[in-house]
DRENDRENSE-555084 format. One record per residue: y, x, z of N, C-alpha, C in turn; residue in three letters. Coordinates in steps of 0.1 Angstrom, whole numbers, padded with zeros to 4 digits, always signed. Layout:
% DRENDRENSE-555084
YXZYXZYXZALA...
//
This chain:
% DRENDRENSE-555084
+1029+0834+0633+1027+0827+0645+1019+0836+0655UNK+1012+0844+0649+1004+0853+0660+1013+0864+0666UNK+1022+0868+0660+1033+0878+0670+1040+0867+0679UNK+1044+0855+0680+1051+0848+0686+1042+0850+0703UNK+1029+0847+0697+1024+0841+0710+1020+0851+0724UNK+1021+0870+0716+1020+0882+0723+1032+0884+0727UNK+1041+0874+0722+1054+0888+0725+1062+0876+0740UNK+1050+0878+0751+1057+0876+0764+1061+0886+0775UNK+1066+0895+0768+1075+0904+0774+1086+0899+0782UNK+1085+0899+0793+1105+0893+0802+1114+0906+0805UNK+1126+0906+0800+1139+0918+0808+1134+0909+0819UNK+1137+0916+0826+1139+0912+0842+1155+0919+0843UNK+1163+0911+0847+1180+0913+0843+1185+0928+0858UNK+1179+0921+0874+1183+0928+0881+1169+0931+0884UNK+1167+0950+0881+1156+0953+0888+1157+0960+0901UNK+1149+0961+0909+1153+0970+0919+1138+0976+0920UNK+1143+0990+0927+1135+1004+0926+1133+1009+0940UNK+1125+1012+0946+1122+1017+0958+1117+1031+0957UNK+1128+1038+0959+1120+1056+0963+1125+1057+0973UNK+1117+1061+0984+1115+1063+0997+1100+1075+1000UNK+1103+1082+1010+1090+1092+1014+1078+1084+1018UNK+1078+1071+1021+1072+1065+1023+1061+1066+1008UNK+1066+1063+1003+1059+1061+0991+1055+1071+0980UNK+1062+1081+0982+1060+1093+0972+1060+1100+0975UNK+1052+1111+0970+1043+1124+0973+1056+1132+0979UNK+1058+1140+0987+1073+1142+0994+1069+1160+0993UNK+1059+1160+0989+1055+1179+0990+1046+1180+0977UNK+1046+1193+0970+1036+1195+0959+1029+1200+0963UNK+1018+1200+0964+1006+1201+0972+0995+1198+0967UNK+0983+1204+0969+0963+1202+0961+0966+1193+0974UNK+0956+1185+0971+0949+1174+0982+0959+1163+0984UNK+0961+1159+0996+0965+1152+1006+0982+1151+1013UNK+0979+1166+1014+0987+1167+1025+1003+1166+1023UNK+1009+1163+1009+1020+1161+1005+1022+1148+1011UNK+1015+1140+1012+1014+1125+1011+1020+1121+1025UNK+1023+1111+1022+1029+1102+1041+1018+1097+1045UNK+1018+1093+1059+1006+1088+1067+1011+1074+1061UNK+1021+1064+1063+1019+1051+1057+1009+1050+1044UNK+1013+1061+1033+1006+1059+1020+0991+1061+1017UNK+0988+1075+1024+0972+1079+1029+0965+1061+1034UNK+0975+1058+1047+0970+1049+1056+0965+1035+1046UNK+0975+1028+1039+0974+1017+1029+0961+1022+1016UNK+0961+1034+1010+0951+1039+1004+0936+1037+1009UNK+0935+1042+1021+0925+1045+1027+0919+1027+1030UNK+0925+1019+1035+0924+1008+1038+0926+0999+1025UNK+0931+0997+1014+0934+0991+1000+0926+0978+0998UNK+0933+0970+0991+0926+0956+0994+0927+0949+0975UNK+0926+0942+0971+0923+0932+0960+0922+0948+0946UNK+0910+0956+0951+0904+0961+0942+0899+0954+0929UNK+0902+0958+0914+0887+0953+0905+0896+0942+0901UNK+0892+0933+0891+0901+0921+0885+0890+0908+0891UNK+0900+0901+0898+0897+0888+0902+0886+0879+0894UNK+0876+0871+0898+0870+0865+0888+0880+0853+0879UNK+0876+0851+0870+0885+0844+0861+0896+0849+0859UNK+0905+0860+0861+0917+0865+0859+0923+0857+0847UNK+0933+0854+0845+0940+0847+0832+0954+0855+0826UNK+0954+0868+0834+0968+0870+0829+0960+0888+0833UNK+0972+0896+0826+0965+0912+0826+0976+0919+0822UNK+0982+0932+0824+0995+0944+0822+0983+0958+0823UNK+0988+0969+0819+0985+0978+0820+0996+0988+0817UNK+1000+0999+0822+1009+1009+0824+1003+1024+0824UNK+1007+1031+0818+1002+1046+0820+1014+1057+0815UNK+1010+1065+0821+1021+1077+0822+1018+1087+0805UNK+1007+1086+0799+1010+1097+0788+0992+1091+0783UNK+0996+1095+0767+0985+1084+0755+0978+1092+0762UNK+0970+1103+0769+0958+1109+0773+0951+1100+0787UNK+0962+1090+0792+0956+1083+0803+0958+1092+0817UNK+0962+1098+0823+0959+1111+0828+0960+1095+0843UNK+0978+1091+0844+0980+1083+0853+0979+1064+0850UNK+0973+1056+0853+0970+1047+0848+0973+1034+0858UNK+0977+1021+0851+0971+1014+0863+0973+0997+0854UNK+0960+0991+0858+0960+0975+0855+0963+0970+0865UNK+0965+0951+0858+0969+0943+0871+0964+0931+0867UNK+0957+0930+0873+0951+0915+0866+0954+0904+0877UNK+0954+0887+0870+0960+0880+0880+0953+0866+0876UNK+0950+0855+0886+0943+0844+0880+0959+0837+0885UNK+0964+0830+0875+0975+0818+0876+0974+0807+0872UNK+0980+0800+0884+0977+0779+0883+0989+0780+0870UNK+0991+0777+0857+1002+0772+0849+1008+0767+0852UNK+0999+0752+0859+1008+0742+0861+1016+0744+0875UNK+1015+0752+0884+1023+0753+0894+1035+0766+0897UNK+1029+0776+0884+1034+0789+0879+1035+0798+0892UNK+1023+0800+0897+1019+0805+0908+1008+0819+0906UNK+1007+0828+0910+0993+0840+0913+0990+0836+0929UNK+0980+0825+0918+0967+0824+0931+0958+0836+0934UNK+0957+0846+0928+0947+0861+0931+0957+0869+0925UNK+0952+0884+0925+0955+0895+0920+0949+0905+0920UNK+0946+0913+0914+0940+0927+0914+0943+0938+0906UNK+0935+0948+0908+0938+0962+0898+0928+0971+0902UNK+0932+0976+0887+0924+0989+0887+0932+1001+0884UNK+0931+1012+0891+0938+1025+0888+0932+1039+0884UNK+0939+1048+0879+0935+1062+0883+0944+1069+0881UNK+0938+1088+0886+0943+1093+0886+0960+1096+0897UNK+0961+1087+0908+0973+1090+0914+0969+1081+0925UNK+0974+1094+0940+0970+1079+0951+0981+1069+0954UNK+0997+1078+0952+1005+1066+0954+1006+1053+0946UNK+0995+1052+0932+0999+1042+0921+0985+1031+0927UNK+0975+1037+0934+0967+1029+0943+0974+1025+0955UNK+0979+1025+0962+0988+1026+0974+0996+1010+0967UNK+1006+1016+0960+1013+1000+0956+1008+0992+0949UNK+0997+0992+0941+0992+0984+0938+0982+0977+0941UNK+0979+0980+0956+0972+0976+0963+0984+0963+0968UNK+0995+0971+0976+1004+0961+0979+1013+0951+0973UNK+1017+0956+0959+1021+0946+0949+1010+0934+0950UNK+0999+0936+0950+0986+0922+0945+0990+0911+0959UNK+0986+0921+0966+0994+0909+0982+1005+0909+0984UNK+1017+0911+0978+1029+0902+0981+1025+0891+0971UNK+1017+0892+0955+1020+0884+0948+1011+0870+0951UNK+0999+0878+0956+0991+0860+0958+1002+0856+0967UNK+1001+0837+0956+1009+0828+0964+1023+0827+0961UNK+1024+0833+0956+1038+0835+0951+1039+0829+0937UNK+1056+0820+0933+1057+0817+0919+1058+0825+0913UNK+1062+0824+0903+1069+0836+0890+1086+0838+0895UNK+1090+0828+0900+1106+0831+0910+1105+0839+0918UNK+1093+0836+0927+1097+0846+0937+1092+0852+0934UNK+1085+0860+0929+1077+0869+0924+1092+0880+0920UNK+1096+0875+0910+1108+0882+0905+1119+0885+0909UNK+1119+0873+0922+1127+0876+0932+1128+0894+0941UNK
//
């Protein structure tokens, strides 16, 4: 019964992918300067830092077992309305994975699990 209750993994059947310069480092480059002013700009300004109080739901992703690129998402959800009333995260190591996950948390407050996956 205990593997039943972890294994809420979802295929998501149609994914869609956004690479755009907007979004990714578009030059290899020390510092900054590879970066788009949209991405710098959302970084610099970044919003639903840190996990929400009461968070009820959590993912975490990372690029290699040493941690190097990382990122949580924490989320408080009504069940009964199957809604992310909050959202947050914590990252490292990469500014664009702070960048969207700053903005993933705000499309998602408010949003169902439909649209969400919409």
């Amino acid at each position: 019964m205990e593997d039943e209750a972890r294994n809420v993994y979802r295929e998501v059947q149609d994914r869609h992918v956004l690479r755009t310069a907007d979004v990714y480092q578009t030059e290899i480059e020390d510092g900054v300067t590879g970066y788009s002013d949209t991405l710098l700009s959302v970084v610099a300004n970044f919003r639903n830092g840190g996990a929400p109080e009461g968070f009820n739901a959590q993912s975490m992703v990372g690029k290699s077992k040493r941690g190097e690129v990382a990122l949580r998402l924490f989320a408080v959800i009504d069940h009964d309305t199957r809604t992310f009333v909050r959202a947050g995260f914590k990252t490292r190591g990469c500014l664009a994975v702070t960048g969207c996950a700053s903005v993933v948390c705000s499309m998602l407050e408010g949003c169902t699990f439909d649209e969400a996956l919409a």
